[in-house]
C-alpha positions as CSV (number, residue, x, y, z in Angstrom):
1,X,0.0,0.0,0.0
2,X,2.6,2.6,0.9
3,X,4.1,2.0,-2.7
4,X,0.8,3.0,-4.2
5,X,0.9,5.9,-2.5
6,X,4.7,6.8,-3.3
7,X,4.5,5.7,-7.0
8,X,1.3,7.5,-7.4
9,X,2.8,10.5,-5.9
10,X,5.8,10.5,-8.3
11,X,3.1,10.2,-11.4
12,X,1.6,13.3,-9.9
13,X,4.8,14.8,-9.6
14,X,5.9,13.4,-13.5
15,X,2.6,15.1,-14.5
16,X,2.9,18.2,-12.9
17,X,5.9,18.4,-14.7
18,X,4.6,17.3,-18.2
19,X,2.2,19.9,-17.7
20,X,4.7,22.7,-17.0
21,X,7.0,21.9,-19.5
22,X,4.1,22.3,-22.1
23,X,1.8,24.7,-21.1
24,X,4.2,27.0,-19.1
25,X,2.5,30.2,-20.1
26,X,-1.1,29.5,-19.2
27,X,-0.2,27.5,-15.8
28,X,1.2,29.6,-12.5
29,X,4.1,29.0,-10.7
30,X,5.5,26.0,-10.0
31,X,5.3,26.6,-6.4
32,X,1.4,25.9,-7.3
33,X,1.5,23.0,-10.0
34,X,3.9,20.2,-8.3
35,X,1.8,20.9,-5.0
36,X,-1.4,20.1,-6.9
37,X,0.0,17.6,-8.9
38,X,1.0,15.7,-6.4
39,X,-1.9,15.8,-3.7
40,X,-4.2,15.0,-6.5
41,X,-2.4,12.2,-7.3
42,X,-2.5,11.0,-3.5
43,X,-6.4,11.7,-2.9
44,X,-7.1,9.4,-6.3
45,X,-4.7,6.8,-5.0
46,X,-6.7,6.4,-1.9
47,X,-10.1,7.0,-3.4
48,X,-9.4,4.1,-5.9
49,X,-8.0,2.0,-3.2
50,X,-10.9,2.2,-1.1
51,X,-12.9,1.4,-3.5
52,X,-11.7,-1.2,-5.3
53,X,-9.7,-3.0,-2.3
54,X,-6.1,-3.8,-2.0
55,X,-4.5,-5.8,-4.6
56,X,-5.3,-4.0,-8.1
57,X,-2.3,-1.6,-8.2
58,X,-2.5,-0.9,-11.8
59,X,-6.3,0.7,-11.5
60,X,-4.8,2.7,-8.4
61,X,-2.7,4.2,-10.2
62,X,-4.9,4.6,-13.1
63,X,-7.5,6.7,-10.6
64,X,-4.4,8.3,-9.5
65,X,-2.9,10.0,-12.8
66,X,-6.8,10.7,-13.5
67,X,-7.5,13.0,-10.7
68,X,-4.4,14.2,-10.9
69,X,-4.8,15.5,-14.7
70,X,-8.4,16.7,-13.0
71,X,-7.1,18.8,-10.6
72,X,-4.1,20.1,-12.8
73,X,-6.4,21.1,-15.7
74,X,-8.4,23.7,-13.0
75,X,-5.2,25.3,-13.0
76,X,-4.8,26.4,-16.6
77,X,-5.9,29.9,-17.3
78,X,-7.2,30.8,-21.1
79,X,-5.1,31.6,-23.8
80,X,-4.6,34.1,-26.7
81,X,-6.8,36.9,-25.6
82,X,-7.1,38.9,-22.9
83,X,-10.9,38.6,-21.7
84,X,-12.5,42.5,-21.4
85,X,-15.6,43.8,-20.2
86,X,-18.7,44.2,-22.3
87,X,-19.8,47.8,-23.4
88,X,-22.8,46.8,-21.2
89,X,-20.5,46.7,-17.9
90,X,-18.6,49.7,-18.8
């Protein structure tokens, strides 16, 4: 169990990284992403394991790359153009 955790930890952290190195302009700091990454990675570890039981490491670490790429893509901002107010709000 506690290499589940660790491995799914490091795919969070792999991610977080993939993500950065990719989409560095519309993501924040680092500071922010590998935190993220990673503690999403963690909480779909143990949410898979408890639901599926011990003993199917492969879907554990399937759930946990998922929520991980979940909780990374809340992070991205939108890109190309700056979003302004409508003549309405103005």
């Amino acid at each position: 169990m506690i290499w589940e955790f660790l491995g799914s930890a490091a795919l969070g952290l792999a991610l977080s990284w993939a993500a950065l190195r990719s989409l560095a302009d519309r993501l924040p700091s680092g500071r922010a992403v590998y935190p993220t990454g990673a503690l999403g990675a963690l909480f779909g570890a143990f949410l898979t394991h408890a639901a599926l039981d011990p003993g199917h490491v492969p879907a554990t670490l399937a759930g946990a790359v998922s929520v991980s790429a979940v909780t990374l893509s809340l992070l991205i901002r939108p890109g190309g153009r700056r979003l302004t107010r409508s003549a309405a709000a103005q």
